[in-house]
GUFI-998831 format. One record per residue (C-alpha): x, y, z; residue in one letter; residue number from 1. Coordinates in pm, 1 decimal. Example, Ala and Ser with C-alpha at 12.3 -4.5 7.8 and 13.67 -1.06 7.14 Angstrom:
<pt><east>1230.0</east><north>-450.0</north><up>780.0</up><res>A</res><n>1</n></pt>
<pt><east>1367.0</east><north>-106.0</north><up>714.0</up><res>S</res><n>2</n></pt>
***
This chain:
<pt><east>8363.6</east><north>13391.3</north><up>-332.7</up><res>X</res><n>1</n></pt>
<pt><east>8252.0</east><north>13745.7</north><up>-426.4</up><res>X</res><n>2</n></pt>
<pt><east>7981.7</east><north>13895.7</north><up>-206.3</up><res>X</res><n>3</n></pt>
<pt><east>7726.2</east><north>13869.5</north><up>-462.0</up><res>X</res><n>4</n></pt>
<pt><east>7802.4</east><north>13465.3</north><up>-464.3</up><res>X</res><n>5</n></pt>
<pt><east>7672.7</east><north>13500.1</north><up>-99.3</up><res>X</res><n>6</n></pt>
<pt><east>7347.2</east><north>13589.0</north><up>-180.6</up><res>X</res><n>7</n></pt>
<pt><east>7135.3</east><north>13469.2</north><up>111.6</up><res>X</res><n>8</n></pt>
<pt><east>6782.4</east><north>13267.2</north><up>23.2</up><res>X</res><n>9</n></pt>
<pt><east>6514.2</east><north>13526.0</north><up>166.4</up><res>X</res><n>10</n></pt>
<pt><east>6406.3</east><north>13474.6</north><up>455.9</up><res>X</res><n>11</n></pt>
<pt><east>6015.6</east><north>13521.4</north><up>364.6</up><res>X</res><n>12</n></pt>
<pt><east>6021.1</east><north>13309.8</north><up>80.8</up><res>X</res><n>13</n></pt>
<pt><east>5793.7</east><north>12944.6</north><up>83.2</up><res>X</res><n>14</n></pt>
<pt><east>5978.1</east><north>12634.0</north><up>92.5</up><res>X</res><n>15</n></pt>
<pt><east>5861.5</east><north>12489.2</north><up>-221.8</up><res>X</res><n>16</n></pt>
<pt><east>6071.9</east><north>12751.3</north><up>-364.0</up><res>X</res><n>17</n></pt>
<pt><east>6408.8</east><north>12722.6</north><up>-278.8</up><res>X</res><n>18</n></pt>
<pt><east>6550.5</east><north>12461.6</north><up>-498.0</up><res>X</res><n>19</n></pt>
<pt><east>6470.6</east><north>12667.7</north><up>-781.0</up><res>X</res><n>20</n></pt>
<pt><east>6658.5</east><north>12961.9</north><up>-582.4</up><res>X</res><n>21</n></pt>
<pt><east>6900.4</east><north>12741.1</north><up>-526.5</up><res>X</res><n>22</n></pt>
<pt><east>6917.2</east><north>12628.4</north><up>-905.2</up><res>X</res><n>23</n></pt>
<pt><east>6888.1</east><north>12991.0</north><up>-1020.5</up><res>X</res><n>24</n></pt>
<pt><east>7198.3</east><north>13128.5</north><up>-789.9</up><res>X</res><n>25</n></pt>
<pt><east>7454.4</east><north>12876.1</north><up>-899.0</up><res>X</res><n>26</n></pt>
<pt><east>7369.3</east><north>12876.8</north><up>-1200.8</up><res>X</res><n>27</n></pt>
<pt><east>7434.2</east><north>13236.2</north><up>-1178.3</up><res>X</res><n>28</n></pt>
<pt><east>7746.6</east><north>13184.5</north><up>-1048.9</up><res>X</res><n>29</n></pt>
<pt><east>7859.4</east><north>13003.2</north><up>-1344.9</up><res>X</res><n>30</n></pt>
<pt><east>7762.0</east><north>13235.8</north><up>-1611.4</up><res>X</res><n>31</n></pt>
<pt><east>7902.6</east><north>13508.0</north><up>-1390.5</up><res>X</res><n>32</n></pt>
<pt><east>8241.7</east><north>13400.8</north><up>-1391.7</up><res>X</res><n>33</n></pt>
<pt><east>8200.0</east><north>13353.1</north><up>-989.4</up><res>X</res><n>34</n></pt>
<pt><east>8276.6</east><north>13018.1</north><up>-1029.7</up><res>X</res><n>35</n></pt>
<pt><east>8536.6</east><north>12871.8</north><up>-1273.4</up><res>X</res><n>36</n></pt>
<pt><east>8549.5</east><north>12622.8</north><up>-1504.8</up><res>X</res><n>37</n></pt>
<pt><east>8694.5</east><north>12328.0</north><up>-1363.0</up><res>X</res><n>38</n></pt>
<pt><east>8599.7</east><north>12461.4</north><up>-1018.0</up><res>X</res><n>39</n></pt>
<pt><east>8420.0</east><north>12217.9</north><up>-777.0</up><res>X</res><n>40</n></pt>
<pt><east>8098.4</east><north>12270.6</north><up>-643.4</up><res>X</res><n>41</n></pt>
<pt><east>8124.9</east><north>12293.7</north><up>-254.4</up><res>X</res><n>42</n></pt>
<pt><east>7797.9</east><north>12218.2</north><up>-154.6</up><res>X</res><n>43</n></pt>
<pt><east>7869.0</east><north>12256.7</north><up>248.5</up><res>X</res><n>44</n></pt>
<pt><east>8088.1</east><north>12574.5</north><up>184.7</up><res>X</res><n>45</n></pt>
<pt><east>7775.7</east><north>12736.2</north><up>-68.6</up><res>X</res><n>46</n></pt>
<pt><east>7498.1</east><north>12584.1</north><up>189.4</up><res>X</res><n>47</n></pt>
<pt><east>7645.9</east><north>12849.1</north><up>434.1</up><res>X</res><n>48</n></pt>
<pt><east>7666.6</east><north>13109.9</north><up>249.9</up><res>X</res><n>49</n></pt>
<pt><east>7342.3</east><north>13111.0</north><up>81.9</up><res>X</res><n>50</n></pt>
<pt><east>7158.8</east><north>12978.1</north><up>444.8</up><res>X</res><n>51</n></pt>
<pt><east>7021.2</east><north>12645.4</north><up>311.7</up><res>X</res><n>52</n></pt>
<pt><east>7055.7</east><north>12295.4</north><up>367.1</up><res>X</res><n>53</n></pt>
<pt><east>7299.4</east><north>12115.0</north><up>164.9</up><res>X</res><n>54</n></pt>
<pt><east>6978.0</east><north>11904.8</north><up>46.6</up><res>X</res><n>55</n></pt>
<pt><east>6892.7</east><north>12179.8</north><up>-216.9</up><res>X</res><n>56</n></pt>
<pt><east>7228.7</east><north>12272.9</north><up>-322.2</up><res>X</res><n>57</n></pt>
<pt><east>7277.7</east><north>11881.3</north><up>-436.1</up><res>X</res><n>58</n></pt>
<pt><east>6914.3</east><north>11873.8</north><up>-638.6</up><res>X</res><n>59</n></pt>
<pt><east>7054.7</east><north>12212.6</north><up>-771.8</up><res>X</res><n>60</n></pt>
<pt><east>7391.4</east><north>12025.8</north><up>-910.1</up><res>X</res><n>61</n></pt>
<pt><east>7200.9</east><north>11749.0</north><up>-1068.7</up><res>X</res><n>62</n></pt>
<pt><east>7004.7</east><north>11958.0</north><up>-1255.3</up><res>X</res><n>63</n></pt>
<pt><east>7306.9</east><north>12201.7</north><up>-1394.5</up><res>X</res><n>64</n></pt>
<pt><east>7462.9</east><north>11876.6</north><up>-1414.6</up><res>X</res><n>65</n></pt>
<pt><east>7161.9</east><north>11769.0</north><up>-1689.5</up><res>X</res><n>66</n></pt>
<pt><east>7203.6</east><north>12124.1</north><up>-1849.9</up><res>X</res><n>67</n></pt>
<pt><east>7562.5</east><north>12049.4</north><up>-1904.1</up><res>X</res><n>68</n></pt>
<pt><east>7680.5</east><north>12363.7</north><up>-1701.1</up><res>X</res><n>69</n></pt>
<pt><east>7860.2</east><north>12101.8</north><up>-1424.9</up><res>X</res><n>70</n></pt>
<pt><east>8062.6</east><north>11765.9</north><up>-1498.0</up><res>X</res><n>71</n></pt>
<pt><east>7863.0</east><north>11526.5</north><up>-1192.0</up><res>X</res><n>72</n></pt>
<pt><east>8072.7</east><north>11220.6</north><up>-1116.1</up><res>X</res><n>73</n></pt>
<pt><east>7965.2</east><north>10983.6</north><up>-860.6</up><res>X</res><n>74</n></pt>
<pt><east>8194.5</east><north>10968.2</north><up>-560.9</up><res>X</res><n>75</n></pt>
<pt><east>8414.3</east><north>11255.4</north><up>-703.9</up><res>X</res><n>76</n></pt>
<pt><east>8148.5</east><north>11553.4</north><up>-689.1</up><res>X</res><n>77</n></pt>
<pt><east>8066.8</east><north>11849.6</north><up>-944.8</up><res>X</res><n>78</n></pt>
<pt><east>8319.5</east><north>12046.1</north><up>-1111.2</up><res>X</res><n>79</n></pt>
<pt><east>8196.9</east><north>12323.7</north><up>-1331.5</up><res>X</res><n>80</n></pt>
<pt><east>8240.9</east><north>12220.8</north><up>-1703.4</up><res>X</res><n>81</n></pt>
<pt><east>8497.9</east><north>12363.0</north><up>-1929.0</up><res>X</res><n>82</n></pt>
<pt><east>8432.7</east><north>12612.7</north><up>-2183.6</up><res>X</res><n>83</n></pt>
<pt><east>8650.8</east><north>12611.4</north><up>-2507.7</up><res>X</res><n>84</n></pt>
<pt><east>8599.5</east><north>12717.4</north><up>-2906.9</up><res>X</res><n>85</n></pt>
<pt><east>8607.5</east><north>12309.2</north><up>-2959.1</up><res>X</res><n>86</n></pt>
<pt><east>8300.6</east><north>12285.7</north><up>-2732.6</up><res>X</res><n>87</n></pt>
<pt><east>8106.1</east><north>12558.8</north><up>-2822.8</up><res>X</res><n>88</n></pt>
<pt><east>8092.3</east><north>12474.7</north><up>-3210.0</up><res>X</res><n>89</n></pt>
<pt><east>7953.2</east><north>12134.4</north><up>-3128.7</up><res>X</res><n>90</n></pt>
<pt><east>7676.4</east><north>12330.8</north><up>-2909.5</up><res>X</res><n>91</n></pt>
<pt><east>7578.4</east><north>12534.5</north><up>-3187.9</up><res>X</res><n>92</n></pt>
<pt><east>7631.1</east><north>12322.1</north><up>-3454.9</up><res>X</res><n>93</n></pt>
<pt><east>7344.7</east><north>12104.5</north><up>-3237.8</up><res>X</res><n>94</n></pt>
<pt><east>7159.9</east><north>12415.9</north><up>-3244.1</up><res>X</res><n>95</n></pt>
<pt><east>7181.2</east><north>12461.9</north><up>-3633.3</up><res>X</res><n>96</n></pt>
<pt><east>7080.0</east><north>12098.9</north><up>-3678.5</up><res>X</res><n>97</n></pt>
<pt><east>6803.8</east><north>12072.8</north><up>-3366.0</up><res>X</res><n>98</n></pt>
<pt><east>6659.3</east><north>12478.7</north><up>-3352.8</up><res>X</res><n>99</n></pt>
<pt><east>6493.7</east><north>12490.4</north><up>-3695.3</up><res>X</res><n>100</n></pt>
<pt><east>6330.5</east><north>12167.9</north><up>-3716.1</up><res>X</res><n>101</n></pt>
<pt><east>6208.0</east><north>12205.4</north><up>-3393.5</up><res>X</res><n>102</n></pt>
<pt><east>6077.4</east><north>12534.6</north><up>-3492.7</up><res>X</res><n>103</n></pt>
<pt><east>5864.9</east><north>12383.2</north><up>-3838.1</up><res>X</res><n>104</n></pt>
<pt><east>5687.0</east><north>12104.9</north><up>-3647.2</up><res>X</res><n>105</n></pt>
<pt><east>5583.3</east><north>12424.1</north><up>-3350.6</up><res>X</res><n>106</n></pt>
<pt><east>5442.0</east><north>12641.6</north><up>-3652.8</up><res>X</res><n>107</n></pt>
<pt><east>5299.3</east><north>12308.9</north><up>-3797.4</up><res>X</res><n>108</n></pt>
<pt><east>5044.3</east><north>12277.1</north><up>-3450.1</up><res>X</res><n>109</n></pt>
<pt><east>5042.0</east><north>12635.1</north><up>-3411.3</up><res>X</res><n>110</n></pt>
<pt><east>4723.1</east><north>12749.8</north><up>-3183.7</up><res>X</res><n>111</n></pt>
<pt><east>4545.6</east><north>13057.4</north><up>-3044.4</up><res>X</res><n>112</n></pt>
<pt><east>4704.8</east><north>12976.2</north><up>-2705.2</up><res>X</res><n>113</n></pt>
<pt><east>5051.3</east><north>12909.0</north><up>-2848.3</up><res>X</res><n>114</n></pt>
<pt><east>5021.2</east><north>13290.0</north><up>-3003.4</up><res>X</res><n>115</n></pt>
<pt><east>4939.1</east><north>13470.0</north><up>-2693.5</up><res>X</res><n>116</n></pt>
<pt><east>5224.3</east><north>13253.3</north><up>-2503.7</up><res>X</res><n>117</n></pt>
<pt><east>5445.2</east><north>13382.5</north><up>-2765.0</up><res>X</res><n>118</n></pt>
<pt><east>5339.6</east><north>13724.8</north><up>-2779.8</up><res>X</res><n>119</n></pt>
<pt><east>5405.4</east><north>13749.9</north><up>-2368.4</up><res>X</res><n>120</n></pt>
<pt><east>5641.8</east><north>13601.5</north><up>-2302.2</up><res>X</res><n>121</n></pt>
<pt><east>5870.1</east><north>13795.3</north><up>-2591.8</up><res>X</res><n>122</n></pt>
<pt><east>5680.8</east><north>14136.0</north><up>-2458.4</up><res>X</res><n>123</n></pt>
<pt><east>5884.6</east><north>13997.9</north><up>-2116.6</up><res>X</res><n>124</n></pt>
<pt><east>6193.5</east><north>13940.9</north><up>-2246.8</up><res>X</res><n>125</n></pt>
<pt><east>6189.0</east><north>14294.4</north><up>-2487.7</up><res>X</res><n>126</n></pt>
<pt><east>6110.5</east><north>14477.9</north><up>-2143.8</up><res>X</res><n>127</n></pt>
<pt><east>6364.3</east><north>14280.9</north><up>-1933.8</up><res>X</res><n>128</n></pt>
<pt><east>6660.5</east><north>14381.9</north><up>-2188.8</up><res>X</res><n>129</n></pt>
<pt><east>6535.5</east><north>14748.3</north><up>-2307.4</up><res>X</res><n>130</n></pt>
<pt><east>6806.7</east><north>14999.9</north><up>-2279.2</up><res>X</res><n>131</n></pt>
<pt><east>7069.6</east><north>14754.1</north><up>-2117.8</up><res>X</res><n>132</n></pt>
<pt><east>7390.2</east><north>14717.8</north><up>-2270.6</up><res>X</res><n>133</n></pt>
<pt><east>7549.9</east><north>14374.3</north><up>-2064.8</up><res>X</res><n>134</n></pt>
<pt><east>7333.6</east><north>14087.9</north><up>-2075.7</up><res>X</res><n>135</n></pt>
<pt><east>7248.3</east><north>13943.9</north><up>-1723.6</up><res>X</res><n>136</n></pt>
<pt><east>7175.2</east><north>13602.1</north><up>-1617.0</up><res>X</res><n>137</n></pt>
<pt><east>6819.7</east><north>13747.8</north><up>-1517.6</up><res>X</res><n>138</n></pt>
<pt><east>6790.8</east><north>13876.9</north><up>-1856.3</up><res>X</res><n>139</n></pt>
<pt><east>6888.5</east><north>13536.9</north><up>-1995.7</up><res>X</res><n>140</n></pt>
<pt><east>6574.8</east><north>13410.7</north><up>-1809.5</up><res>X</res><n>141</n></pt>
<pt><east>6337.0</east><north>13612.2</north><up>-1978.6</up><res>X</res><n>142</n></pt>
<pt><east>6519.0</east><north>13518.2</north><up>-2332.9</up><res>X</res><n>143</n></pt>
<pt><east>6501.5</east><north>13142.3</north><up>-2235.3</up><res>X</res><n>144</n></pt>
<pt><east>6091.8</east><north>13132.2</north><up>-2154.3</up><res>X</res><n>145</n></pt>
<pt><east>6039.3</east><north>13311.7</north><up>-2500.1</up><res>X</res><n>146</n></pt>
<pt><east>6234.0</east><north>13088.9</north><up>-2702.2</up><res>X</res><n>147</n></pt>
<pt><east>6078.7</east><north>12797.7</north><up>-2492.3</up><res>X</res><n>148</n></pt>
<pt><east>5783.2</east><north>12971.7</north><up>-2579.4</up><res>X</res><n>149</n></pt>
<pt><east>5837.0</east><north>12942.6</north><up>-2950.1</up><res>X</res><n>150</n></pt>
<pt><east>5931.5</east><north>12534.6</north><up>-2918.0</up><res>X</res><n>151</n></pt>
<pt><east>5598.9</east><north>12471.7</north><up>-2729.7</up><res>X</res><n>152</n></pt>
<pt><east>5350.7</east><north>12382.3</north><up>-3044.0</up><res>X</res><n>153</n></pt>
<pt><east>5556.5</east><north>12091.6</north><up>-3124.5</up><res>X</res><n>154</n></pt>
<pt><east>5474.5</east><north>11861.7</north><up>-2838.0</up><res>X</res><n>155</n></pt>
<pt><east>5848.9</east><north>11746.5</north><up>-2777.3</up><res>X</res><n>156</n></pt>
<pt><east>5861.1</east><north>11756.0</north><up>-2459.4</up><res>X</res><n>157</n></pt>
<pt><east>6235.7</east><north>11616.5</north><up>-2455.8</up><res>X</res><n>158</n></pt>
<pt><east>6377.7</east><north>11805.1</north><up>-2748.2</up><res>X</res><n>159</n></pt>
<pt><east>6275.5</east><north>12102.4</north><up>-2574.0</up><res>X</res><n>160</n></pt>
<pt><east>6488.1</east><north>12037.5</north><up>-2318.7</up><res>X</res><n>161</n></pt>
<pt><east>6794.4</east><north>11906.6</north><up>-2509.9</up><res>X</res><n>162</n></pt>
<pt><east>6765.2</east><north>12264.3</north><up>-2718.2</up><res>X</res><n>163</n></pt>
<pt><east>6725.9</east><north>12453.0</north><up>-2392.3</up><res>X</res><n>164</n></pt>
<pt><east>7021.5</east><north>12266.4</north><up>-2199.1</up><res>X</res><n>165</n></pt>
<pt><east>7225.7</east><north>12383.1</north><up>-2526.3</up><res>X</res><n>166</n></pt>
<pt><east>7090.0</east><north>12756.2</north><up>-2518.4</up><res>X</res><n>167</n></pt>
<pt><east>7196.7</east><north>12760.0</north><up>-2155.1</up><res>X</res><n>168</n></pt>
<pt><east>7515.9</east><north>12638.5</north><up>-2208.4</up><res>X</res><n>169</n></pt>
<pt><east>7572.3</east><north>12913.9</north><up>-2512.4</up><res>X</res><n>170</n></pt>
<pt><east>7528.2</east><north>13184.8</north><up>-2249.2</up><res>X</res><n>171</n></pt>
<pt><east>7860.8</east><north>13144.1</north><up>-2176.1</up><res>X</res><n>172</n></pt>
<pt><east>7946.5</east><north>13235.0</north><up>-2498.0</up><res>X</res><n>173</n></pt>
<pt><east>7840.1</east><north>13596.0</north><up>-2604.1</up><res>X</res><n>174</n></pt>
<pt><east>7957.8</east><north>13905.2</north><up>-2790.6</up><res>X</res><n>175</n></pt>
<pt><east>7872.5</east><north>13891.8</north><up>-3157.9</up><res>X</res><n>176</n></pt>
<pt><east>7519.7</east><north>14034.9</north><up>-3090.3</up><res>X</res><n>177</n></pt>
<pt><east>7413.3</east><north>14364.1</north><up>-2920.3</up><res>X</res><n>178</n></pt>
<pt><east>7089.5</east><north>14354.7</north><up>-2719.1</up><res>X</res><n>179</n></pt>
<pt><east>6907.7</east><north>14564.6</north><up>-2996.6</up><res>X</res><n>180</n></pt>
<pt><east>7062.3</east><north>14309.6</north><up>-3201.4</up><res>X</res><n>181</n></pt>
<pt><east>6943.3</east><north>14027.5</north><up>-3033.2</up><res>X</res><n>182</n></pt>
<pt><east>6562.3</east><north>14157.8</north><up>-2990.9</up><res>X</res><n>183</n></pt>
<pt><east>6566.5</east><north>14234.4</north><up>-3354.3</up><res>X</res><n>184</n></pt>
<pt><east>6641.7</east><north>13885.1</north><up>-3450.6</up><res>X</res><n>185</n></pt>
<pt><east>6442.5</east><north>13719.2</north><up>-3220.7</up><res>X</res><n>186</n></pt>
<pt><east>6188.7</east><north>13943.9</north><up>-3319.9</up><res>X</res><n>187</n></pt>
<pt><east>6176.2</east><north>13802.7</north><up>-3684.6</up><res>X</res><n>188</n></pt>
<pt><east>6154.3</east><north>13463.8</north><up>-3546.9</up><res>X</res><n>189</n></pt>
<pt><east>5833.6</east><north>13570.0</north><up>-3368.4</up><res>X</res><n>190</n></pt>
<pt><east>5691.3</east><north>13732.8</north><up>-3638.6</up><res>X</res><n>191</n></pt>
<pt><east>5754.6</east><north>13419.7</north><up>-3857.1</up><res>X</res><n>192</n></pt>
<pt><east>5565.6</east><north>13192.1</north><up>-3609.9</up><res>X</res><n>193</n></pt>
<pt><east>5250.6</east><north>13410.2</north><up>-3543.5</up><res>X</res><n>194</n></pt>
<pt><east>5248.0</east><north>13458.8</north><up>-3966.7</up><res>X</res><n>195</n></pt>
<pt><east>5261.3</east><north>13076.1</north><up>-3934.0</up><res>X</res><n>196</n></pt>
<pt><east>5561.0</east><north>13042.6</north><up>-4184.3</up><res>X</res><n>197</n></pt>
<pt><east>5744.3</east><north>12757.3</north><up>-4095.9</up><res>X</res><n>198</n></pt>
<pt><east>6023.9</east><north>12834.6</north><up>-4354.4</up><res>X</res><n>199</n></pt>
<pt><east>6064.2</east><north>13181.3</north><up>-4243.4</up><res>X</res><n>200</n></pt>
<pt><east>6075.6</east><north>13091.6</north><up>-3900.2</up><res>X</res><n>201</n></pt>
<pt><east>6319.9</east><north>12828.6</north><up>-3952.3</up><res>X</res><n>202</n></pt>
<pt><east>6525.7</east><north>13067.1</north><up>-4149.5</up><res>X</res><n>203</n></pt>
<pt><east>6515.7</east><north>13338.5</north><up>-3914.7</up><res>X</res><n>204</n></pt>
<pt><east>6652.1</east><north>13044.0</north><up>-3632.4</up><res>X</res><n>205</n></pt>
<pt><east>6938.8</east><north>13032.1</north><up>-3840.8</up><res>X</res><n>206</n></pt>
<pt><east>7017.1</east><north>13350.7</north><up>-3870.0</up><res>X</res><n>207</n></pt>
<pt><east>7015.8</east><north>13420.5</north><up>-3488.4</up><res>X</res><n>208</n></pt>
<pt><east>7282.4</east><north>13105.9</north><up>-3469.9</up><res>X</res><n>209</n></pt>
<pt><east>7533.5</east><north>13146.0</north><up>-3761.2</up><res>X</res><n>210</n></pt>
<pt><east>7717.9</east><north>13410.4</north><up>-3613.9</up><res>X</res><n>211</n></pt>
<pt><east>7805.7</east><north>13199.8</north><up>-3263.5</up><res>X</res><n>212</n></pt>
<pt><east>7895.0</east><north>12901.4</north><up>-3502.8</up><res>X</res><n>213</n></pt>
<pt><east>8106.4</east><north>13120.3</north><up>-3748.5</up><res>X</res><n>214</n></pt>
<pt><east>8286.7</east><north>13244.0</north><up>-3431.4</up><res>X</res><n>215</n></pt>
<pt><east>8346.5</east><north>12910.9</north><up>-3252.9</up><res>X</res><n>216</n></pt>
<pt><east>8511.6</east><north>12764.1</north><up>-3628.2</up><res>X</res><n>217</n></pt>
<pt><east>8701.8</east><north>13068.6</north><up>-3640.6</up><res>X</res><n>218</n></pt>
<pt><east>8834.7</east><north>13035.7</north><up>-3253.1</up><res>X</res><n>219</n></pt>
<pt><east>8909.3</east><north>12672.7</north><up>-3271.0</up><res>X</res><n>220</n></pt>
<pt><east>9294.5</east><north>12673.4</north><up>-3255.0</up><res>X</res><n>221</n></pt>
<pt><east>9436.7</east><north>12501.0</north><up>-3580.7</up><res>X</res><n>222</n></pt>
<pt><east>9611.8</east><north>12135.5</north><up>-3527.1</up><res>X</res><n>223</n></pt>
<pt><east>9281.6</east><north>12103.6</north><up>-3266.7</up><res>X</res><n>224</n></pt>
<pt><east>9050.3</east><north>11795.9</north><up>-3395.5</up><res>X</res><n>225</n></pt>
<pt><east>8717.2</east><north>11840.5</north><up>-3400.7</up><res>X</res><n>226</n></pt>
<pt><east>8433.0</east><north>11611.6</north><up>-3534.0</up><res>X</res><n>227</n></pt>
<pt><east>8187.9</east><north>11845.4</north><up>-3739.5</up><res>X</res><n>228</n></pt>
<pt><east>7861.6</east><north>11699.7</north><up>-3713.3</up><res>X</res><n>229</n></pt>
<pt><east>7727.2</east><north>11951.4</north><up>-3938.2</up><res>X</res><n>230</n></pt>
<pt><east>7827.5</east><north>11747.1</north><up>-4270.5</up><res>X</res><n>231</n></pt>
<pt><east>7624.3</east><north>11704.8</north><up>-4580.6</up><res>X</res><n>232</n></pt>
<pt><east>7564.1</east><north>11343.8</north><up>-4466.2</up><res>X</res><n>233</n></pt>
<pt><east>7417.6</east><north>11500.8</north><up>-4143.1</up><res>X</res><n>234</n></pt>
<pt><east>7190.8</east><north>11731.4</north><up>-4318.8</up><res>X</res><n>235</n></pt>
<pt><east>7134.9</east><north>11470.6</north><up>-4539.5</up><res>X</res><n>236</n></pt>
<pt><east>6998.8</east><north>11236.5</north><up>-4241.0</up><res>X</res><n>237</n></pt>
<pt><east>6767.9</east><north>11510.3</north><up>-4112.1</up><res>X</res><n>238</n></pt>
<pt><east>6646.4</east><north>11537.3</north><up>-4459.2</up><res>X</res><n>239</n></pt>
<pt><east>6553.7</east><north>11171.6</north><up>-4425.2</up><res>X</res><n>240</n></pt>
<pt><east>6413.2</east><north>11239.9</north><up>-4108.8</up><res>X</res><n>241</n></pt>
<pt><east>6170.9</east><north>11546.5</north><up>-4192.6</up><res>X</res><n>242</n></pt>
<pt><east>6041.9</east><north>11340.4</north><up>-4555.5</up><res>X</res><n>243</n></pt>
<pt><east>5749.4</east><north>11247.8</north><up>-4331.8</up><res>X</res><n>244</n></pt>
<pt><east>5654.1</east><north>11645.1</north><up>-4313.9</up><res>X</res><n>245</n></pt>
<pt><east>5639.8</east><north>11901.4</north><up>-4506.3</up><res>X</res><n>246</n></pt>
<pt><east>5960.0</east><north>12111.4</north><up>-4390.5</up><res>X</res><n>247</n></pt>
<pt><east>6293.8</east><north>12172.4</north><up>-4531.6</up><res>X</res><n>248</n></pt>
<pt><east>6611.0</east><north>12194.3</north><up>-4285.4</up><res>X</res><n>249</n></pt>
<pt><east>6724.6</east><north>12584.8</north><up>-4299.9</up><res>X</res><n>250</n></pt>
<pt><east>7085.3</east><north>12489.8</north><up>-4302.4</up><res>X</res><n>251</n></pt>
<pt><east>7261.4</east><north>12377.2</north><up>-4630.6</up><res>X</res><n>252</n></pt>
<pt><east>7581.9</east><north>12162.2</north><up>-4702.5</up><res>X</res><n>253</n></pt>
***
């Protein structure tokens, strides 16, 4: 393990906080490249190094395991999960299906309170990532609160989560954005919400995914089979699905 993978919980800090230390560090550790795919999770072996009981580390490798960053089997342990083209198209072809109808039923309830929540928590992010050049996983947090931020008005408790287990799991998969990039897009999205244009906002959604999916098609080796489940008979079923509102899906056929 690298000596940042050490990291020891502080000392100082309350109890009720170190799972989520504990959940933050190795999830670190994944995006970081500290640990591999395929690696297993050593939960005695990290408990030392980080200075906690194993009891956190295990709560910590359920959770990743929910967010799809580790493979939990029962009496086999946690292995970090793989990362290939295949799998990262069906994450953001999710995305593409999930992100801008999620984003239309938000702008749909939008409130006073969901516009300040907005406003600071992308104020947050812009400041956490202004003149850096690598995204960090601290960074990442700061994106992930705004675009949970953005979900909030729609009352979906557990699509929120499925879209930000997916987001997490596409940090792993970076490159085809800048960070003045990124802010600029996400920025649009914002500005979409607060003007309370659902069609702009899901549009904007889009745009801030097509390039990840265009690269994932492009990197899937050919003679590998994948199951595209963003089909006209997919968009077709969401269509189905969002008849009882008055949105449009922003992807096509």
């Amino acid at each position: 393990m690298s000596s940042d993978t050490e990291a020891q919980y502080p000392a100082s800090a309350p109890p009720k906080g170190r799972v989520d230390w504990v959940v933050d560090r190795l999830r670190d550790s994944i995006l970081l490249g500290e640990l591999q795919p395929g690696e297993r999770v050593r939960t005695v072996q990290l408990a030392q190094a980080w200075h906690v009981s194993p009891t956190p580390i295990r709560e910590a490798i359920q959770r990743l395991g929910s967010e799809g960053l580790l493979d939990v089997q029962a009496q086999q342990g946690a292995r970090v999960s793989a990362v290939s083209p295949a799998r990262a198209l069906e994450i953001f072809e999710l995305r593409a299906l999930l992100e801008p109808l999620l984003v239309q039923l938000s702008v749909e309830q939008f409130t006073d309170d969901l516009r300040q929540n907005i406003t600071a928590r992308f104020d947050e992010y812009v400041r956490a990532w202004h003149g850096q050049t690598e995204i960090s996983p601290e960074m990442s947090r700061y994106y992930l609160r705004f675009s949970d931020a953005l979900f909030a008005g729609g009352h979906l408790p557990a699509l929120r989560s499925l879209v930000q287990n997916l987001k997490l799991q596409c940090l792993r998969y970076n490159g085809w954005f800048t960070v003045a990039e990124r802010i600029e897009v996400h920025g649009r999205v914002m500005e979409a919400v607060l003007d309370r244009d659902a069609a702009a906002a899901a549009s904007a959604i889009a745009d801030s995914i097509r390039p990840g999916l265009a690269w994932a098609r492009e990197m899937v080796p050919s003679g590998v089979q994948v199951t595209s489940i963003l089909t006209p008979q997919s968009v077709e079923a969401l269509k189905v699905i969002t008849a009882m509102y008055p949105l449009a899906p922003a992807f096509g056929a």
